[in-house]
PDB file of N, H, CA, C and O in Angstrom:
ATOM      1  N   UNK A   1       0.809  -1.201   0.000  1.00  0.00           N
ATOM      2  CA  UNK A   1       0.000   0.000   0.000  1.00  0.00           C
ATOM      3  C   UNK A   1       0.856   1.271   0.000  1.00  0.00           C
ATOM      4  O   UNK A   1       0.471   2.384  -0.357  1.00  0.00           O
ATOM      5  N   UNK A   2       2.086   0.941   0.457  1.00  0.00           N
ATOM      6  H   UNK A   2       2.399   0.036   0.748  1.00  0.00           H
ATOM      7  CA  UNK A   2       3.000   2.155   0.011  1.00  0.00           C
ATOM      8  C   UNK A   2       3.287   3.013  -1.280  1.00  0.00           C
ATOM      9  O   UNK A   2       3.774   4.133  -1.435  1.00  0.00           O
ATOM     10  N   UNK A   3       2.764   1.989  -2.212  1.00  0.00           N
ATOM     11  H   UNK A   3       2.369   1.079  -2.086  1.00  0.00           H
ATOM     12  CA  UNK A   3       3.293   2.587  -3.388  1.00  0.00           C
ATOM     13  C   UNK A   3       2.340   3.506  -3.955  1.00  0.00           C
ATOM     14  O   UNK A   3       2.252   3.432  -5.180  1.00  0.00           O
ATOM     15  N   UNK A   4       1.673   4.273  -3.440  1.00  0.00           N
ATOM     16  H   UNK A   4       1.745   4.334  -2.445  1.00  0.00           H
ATOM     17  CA  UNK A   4       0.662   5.109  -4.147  1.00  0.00           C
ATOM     18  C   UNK A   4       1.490   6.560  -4.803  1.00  0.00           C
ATOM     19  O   UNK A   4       2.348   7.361  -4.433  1.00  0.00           O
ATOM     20  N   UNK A   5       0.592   6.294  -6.044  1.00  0.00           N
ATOM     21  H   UNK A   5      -0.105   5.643  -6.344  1.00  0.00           H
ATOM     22  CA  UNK A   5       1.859   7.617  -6.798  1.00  0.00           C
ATOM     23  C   UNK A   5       1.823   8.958  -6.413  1.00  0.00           C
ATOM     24  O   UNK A   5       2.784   9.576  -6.870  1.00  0.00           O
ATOM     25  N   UNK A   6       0.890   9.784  -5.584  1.00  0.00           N
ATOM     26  H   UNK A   6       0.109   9.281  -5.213  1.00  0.00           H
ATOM     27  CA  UNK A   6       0.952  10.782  -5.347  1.00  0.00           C
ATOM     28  C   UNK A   6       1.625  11.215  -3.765  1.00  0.00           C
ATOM     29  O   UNK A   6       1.727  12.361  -3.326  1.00  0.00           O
ATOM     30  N   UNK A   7       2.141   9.612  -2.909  1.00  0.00           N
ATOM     31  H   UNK A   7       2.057   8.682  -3.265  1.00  0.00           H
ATOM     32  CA  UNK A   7       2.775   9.757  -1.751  1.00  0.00           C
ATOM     33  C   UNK A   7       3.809   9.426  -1.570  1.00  0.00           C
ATOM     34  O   UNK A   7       3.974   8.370  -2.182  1.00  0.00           O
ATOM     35  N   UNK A   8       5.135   9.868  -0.786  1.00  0.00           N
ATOM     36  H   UNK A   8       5.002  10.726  -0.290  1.00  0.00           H
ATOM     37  CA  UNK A   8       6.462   9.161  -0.799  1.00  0.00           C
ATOM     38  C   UNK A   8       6.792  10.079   0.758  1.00  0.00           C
ATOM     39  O   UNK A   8       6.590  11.218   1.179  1.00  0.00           O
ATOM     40  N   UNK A   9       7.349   8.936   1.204  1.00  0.00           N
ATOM     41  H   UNK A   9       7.514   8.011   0.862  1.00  0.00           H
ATOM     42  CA  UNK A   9       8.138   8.513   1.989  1.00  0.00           C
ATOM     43  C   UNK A   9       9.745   9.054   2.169  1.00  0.00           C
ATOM     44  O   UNK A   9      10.562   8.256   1.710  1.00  0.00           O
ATOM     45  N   UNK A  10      10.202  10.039   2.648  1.00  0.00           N
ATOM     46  H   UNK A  10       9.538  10.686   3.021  1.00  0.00           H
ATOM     47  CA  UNK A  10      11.573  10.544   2.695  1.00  0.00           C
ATOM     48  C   UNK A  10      11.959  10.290   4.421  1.00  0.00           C
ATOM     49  O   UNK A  10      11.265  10.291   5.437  1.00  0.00           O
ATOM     50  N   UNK A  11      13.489  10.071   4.145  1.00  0.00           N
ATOM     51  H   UNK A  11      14.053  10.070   3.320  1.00  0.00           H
ATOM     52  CA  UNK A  11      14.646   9.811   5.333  1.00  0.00           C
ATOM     53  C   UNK A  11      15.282  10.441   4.851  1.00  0.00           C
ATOM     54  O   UNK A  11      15.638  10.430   3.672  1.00  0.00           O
ATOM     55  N   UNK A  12      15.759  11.638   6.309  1.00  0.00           N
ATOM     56  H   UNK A  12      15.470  11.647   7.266  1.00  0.00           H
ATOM     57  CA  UNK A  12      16.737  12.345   6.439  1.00  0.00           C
ATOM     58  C   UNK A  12      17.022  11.985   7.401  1.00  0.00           C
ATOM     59  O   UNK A  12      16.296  11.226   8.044  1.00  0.00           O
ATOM     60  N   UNK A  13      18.442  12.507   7.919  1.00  0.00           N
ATOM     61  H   UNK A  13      19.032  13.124   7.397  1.00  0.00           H
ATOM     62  CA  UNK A  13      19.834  12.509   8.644  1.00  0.00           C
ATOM     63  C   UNK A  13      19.772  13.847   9.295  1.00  0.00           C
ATOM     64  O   UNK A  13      19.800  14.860   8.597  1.00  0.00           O
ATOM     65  N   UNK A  14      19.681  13.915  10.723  1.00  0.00           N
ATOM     66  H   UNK A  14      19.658  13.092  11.291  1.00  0.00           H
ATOM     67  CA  UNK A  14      19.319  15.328  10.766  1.00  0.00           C
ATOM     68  C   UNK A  14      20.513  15.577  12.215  1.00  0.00           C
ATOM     69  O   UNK A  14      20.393  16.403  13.120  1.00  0.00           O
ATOM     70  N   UNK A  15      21.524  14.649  12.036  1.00  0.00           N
ATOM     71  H   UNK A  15      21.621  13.978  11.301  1.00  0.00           H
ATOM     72  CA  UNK A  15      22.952  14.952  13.011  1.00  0.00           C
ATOM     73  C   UNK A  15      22.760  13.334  13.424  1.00  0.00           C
ATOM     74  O   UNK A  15      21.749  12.644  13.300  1.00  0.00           O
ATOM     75  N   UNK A  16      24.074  12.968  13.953  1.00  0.00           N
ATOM     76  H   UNK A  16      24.896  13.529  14.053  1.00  0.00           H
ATOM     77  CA  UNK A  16      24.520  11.847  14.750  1.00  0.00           C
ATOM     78  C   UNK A  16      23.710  10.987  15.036  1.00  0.00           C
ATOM     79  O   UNK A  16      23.228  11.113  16.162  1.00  0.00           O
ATOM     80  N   UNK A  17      23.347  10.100  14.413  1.00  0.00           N
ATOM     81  H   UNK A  17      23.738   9.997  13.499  1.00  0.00           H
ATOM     82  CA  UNK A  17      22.403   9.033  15.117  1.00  0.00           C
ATOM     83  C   UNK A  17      21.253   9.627  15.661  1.00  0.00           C
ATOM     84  O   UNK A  17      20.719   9.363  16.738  1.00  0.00           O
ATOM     85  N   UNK A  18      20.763  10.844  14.416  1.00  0.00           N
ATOM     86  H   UNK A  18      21.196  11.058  13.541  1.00  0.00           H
ATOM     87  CA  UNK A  18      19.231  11.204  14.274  1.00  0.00           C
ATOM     88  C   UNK A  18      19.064  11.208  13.238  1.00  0.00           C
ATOM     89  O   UNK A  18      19.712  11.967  12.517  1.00  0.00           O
ATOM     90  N   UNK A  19      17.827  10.094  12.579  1.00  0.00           N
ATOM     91  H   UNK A  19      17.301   9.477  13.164  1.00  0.00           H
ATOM     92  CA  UNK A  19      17.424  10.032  11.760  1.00  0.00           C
ATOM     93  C   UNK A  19      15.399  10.248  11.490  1.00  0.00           C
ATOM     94  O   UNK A  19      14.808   9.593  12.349  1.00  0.00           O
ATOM     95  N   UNK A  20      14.974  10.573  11.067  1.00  0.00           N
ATOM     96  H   UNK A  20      15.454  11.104  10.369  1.00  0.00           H
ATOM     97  CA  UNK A  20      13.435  10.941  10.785  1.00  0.00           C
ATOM     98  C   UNK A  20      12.915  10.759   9.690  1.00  0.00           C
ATOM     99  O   UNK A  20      13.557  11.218   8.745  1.00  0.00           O
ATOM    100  N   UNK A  21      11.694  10.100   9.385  1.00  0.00           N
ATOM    101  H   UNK A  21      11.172   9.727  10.152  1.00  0.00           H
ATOM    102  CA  UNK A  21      10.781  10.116   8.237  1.00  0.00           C
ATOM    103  C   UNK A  21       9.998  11.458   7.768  1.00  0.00           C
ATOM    104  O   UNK A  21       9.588  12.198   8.662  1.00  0.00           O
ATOM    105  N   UNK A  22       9.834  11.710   6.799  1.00  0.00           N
ATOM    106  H   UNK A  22      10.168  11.109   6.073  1.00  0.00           H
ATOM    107  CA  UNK A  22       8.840  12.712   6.354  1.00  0.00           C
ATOM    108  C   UNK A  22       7.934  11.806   5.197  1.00  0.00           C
ATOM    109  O   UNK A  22       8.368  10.963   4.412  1.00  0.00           O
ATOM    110  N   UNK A  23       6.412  12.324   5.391  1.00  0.00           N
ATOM    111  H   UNK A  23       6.060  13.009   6.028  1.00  0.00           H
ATOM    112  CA  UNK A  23       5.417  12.066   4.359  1.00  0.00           C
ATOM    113  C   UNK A  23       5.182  13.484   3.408  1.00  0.00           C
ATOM    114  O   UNK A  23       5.072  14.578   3.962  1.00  0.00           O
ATOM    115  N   UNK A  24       5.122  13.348   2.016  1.00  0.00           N
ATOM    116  H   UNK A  24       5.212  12.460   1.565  1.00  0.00           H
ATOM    117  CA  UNK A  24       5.111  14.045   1.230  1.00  0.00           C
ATOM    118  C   UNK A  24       4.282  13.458  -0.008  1.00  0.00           C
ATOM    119  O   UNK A  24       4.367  12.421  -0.665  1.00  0.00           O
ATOM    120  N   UNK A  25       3.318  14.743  -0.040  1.00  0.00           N
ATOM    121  H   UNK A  25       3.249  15.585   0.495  1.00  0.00           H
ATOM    122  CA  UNK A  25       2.370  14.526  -1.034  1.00  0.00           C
ATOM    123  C   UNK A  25       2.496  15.254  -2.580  1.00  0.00           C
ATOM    124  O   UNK A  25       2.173  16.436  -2.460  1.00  0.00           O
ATOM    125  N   UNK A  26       2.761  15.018  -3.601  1.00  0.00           N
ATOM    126  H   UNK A  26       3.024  14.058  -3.699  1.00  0.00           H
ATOM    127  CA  UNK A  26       3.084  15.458  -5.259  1.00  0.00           C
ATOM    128  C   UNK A  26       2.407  16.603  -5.154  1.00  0.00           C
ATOM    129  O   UNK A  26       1.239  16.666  -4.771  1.00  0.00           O
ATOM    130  N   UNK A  27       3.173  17.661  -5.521  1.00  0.00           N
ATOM    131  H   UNK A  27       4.123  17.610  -5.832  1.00  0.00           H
ATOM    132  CA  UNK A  27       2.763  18.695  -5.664  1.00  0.00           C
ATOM    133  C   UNK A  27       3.122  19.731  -4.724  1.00  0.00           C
ATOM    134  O   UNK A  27       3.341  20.921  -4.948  1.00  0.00           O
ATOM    135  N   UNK A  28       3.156  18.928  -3.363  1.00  0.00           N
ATOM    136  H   UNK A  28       2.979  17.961  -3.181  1.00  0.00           H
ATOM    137  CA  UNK A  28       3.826  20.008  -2.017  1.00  0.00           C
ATOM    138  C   UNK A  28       5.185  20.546  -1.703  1.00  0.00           C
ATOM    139  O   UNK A  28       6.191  19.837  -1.677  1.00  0.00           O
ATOM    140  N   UNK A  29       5.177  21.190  -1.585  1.00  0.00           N
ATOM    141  H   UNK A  29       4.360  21.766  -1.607  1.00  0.00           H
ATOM    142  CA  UNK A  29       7.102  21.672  -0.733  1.00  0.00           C
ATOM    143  C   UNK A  29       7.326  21.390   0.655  1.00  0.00           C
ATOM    144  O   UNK A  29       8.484  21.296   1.064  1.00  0.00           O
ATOM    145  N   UNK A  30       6.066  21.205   1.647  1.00  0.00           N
ATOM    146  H   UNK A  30       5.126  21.281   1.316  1.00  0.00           H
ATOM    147  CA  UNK A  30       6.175  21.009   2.884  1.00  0.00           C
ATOM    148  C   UNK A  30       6.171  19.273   3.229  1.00  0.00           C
ATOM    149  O   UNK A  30       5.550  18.561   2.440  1.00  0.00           O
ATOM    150  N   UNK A  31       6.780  18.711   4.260  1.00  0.00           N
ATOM    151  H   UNK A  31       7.285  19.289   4.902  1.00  0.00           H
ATOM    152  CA  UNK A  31       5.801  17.225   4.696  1.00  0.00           C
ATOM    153  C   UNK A  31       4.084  17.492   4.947  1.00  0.00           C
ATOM    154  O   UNK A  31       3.765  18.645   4.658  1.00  0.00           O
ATOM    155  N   UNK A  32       3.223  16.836   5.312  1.00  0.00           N
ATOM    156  H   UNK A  32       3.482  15.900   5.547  1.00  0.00           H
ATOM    157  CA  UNK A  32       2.181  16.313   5.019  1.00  0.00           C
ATOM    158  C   UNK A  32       2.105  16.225   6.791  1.00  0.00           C
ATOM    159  O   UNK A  32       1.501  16.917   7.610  1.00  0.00           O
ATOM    160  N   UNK A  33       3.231  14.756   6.969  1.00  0.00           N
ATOM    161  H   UNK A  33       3.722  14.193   6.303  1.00  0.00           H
ATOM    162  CA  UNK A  33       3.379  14.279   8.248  1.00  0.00           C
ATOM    163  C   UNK A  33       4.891  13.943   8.380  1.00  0.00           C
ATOM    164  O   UNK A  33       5.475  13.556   7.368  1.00  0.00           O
ATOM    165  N   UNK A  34       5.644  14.075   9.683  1.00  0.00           N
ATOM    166  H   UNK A  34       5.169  14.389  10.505  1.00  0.00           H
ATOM    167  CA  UNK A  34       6.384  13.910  10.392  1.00  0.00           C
ATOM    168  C   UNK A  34       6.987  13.204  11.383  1.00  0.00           C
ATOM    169  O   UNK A  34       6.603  13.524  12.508  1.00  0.00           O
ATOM    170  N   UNK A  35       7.714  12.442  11.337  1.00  0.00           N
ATOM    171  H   UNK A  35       8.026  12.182  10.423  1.00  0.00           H
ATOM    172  CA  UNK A  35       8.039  11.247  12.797  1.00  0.00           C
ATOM    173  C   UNK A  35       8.007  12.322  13.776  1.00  0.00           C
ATOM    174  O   UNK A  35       8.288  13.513  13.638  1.00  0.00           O
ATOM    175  N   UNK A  36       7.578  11.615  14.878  1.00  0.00           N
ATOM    176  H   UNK A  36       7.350  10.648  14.990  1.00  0.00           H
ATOM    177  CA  UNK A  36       7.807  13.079  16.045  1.00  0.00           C
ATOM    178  C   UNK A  36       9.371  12.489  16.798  1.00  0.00           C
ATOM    179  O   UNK A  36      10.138  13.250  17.387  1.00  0.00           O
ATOM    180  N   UNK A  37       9.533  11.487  16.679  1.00  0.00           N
ATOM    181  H   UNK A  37       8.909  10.869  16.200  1.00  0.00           H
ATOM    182  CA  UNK A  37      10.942  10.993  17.491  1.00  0.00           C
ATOM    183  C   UNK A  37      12.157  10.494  16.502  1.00  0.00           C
ATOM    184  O   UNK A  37      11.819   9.720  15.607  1.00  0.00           O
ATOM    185  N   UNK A  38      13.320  10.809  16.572  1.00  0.00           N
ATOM    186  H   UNK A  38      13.595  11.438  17.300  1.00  0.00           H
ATOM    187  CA  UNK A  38      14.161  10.637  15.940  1.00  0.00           C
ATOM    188  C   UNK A  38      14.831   9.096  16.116  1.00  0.00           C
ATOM    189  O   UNK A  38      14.568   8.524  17.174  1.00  0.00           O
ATOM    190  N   UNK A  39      15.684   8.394  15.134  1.00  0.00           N
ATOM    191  H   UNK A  39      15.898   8.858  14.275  1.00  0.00           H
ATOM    192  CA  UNK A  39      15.436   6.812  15.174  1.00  0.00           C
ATOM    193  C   UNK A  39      17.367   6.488  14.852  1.00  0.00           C
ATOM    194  O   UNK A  39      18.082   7.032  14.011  1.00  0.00           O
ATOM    195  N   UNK A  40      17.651   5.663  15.651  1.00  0.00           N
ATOM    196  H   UNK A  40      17.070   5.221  16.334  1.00  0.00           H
ATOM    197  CA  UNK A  40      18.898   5.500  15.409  1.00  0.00           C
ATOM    198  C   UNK A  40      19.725   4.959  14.203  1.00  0.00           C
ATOM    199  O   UNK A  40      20.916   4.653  14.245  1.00  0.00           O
ATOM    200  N   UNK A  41      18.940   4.895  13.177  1.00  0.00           N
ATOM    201  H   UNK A  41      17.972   5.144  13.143  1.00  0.00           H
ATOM    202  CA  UNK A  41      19.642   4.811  11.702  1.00  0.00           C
ATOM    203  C   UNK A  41      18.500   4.649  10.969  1.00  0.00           C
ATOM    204  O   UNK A  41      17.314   4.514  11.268  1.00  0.00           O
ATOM    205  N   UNK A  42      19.298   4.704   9.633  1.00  0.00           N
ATOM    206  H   UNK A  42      20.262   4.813   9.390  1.00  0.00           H
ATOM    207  CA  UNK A  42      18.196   5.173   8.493  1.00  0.00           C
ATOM    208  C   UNK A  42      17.066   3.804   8.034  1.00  0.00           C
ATOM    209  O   UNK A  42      16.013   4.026   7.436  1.00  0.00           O
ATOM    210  N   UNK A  43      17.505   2.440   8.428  1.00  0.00           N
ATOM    211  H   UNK A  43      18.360   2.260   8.914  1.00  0.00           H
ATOM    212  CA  UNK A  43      16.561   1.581   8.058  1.00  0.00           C
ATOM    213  C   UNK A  43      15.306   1.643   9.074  1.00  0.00           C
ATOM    214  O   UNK A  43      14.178   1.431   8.630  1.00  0.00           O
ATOM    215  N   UNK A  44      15.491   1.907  10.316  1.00  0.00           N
ATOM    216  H   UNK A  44      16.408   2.079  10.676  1.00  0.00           H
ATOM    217  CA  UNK A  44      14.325   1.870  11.463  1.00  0.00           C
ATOM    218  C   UNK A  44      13.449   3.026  10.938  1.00  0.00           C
ATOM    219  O   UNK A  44      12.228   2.907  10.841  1.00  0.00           O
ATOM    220  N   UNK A  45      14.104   4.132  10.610  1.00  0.00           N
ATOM    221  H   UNK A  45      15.096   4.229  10.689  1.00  0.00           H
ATOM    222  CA  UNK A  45      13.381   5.735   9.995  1.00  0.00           C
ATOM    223  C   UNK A  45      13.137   5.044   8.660  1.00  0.00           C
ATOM    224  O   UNK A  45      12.061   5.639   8.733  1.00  0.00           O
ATOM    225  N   UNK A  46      13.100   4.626   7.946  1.00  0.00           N
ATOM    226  H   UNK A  46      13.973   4.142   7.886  1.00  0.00           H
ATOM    227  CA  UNK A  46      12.252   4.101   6.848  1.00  0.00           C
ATOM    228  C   UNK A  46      11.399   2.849   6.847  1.00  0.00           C
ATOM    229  O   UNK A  46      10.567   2.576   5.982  1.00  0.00           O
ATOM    230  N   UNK A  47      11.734   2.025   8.046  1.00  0.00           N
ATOM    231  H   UNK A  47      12.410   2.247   8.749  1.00  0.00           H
ATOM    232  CA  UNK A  47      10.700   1.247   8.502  1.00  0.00           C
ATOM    233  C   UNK A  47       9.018   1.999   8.770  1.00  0.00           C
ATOM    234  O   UNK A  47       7.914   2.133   8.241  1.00  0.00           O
ATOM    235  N   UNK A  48       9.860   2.351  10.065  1.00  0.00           N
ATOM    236  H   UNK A  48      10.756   2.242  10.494  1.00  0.00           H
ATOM    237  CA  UNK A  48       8.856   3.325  10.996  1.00  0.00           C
ATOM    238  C   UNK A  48       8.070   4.001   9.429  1.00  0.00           C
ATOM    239  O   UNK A  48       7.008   3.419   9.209  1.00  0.00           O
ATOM    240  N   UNK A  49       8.337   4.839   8.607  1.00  0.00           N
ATOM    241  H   UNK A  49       9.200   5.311   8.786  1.00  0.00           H
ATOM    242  CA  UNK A  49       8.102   5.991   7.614  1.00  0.00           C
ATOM    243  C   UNK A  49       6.680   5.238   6.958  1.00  0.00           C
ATOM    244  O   UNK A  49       5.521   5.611   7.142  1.00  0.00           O
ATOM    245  N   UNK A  50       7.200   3.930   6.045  1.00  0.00           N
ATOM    246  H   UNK A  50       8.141   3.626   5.895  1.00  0.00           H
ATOM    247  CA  UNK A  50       6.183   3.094   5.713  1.00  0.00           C
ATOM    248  C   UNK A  50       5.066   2.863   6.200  1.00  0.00           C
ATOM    249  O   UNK A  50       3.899   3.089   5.879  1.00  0.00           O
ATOM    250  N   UNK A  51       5.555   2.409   6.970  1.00  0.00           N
ATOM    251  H   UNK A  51       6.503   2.225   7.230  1.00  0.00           H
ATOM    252  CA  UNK A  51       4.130   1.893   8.284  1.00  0.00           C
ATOM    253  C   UNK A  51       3.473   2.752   8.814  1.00  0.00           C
ATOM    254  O   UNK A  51       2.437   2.517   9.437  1.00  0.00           O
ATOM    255  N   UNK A  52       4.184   4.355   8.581  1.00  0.00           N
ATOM    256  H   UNK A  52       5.025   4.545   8.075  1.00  0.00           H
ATOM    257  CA  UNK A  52       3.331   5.638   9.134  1.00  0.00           C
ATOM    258  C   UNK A  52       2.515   6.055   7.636  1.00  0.00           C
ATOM    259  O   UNK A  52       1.519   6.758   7.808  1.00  0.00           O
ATOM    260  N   UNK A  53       2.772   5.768   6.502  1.00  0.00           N
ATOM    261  H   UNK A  53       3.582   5.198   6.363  1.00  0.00           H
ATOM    262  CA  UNK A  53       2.544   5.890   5.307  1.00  0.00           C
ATOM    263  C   UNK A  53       0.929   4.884   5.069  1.00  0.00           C
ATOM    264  O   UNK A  53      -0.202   5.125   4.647  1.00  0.00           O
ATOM    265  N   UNK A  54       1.613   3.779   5.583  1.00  0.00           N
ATOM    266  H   UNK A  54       2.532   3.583   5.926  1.00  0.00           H
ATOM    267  CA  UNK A  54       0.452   2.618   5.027  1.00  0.00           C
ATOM    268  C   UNK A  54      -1.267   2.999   5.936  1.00  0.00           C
ATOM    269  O   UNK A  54      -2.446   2.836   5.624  1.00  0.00           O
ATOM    270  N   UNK A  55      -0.400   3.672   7.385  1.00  0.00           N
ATOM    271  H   UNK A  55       0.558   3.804   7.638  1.00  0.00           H
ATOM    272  CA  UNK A  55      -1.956   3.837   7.923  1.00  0.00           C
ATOM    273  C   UNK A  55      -2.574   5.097   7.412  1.00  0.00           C
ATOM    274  O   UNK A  55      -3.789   5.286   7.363  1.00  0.00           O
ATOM    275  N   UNK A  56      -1.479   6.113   6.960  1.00  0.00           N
ATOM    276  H   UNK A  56      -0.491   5.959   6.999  1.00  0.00           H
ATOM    277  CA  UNK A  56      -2.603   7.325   6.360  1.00  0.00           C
ATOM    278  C   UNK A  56      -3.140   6.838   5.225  1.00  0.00           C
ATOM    279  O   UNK A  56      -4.232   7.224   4.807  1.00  0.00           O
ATOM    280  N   UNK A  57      -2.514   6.072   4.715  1.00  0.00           N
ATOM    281  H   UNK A  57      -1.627   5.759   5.054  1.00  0.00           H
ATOM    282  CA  UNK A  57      -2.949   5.938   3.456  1.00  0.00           C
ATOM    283  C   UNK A  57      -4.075   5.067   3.257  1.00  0.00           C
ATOM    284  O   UNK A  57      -4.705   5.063   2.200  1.00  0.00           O
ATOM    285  N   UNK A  58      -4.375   4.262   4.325  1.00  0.00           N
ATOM    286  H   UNK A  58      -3.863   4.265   5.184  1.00  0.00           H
ATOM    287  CA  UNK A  58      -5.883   3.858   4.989  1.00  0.00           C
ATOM    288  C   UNK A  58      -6.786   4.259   5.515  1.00  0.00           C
ATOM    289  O   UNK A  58      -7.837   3.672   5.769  1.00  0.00           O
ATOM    290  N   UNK A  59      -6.358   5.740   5.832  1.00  0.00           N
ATOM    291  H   UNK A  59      -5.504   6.217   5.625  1.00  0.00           H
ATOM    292  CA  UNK A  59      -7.042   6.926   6.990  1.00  0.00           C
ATOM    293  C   UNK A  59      -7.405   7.593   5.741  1.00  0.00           C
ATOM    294  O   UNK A  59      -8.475   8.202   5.723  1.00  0.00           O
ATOM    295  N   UNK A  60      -6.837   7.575   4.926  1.00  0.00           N
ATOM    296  H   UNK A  60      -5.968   7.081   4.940  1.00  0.00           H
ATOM    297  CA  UNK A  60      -7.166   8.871   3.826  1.00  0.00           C
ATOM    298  C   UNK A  60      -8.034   8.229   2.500  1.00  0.00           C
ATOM    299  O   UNK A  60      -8.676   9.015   1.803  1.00  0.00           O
ATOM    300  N   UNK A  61      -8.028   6.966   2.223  1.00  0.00           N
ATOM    301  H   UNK A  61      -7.506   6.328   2.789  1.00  0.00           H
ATOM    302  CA  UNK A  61      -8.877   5.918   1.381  1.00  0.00           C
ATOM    303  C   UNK A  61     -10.418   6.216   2.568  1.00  0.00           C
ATOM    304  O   UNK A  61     -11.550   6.676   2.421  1.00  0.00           O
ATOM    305  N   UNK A  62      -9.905   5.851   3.296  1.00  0.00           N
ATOM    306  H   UNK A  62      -8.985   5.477   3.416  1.00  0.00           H
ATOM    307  CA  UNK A  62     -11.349   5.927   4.304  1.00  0.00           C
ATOM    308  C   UNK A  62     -12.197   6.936   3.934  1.00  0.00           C
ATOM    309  O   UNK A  62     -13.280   6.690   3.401  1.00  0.00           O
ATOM    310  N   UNK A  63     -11.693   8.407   4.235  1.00  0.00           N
ATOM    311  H   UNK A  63     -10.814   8.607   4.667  1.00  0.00           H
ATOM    312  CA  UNK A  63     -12.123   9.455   4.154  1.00  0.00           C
ATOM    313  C   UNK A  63     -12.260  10.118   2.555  1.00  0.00           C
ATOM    314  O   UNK A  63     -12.549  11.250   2.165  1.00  0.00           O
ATOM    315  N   UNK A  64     -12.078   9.467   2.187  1.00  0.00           N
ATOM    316  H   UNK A  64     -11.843   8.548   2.503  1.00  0.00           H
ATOM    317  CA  UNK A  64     -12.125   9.914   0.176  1.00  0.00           C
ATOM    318  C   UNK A  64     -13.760   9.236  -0.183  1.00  0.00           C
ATOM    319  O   UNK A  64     -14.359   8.178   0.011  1.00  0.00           O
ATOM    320  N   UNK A  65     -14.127  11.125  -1.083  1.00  0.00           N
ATOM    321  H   UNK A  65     -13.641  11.984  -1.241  1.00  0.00           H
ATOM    322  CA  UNK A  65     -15.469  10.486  -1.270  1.00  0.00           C
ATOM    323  C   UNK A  65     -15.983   9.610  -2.328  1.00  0.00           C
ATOM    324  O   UNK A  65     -15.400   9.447  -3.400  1.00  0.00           O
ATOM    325  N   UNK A  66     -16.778   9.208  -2.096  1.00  0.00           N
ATOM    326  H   UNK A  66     -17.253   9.340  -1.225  1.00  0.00           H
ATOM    327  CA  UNK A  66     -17.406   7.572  -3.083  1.00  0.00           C
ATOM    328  C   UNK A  66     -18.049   8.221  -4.304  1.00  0.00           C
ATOM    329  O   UNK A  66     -18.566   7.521  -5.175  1.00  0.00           O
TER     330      UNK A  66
END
């Protein structure tokens, strides 16, 4: 469910063994959504990112009208 074309998933490096997800929607300059806690390397921050991805992206199918 990650792969939806208008959403992606970014990891940054934001100093020493802080790493964070951002959600970003086509078309925006800002994130969408944000990890609120920083993650000790970049695979856990793109774990975490997905899985924060897959539920909006179930939260937001939900809420899309019929």
């Amino acid at each position: 469910m990650t792969d939806h074309p208008d959403f992606s998933v970014i990891v940054k490096n934001e100093g020493a063994a802080q790493w964070e997800w951002e959600i970003y929607r086509a078309g925006r300059k800002s994130p969408i959504k944000r990890s609120e806690v920083f993650f000790s390397n970049e695979a856990e921050a793109n774990r975490a990112g997905r899985k924060a991805l897959t539920l909006f992206l179930s939260n937001f199918q939900n809420e899309a009208p019929r």
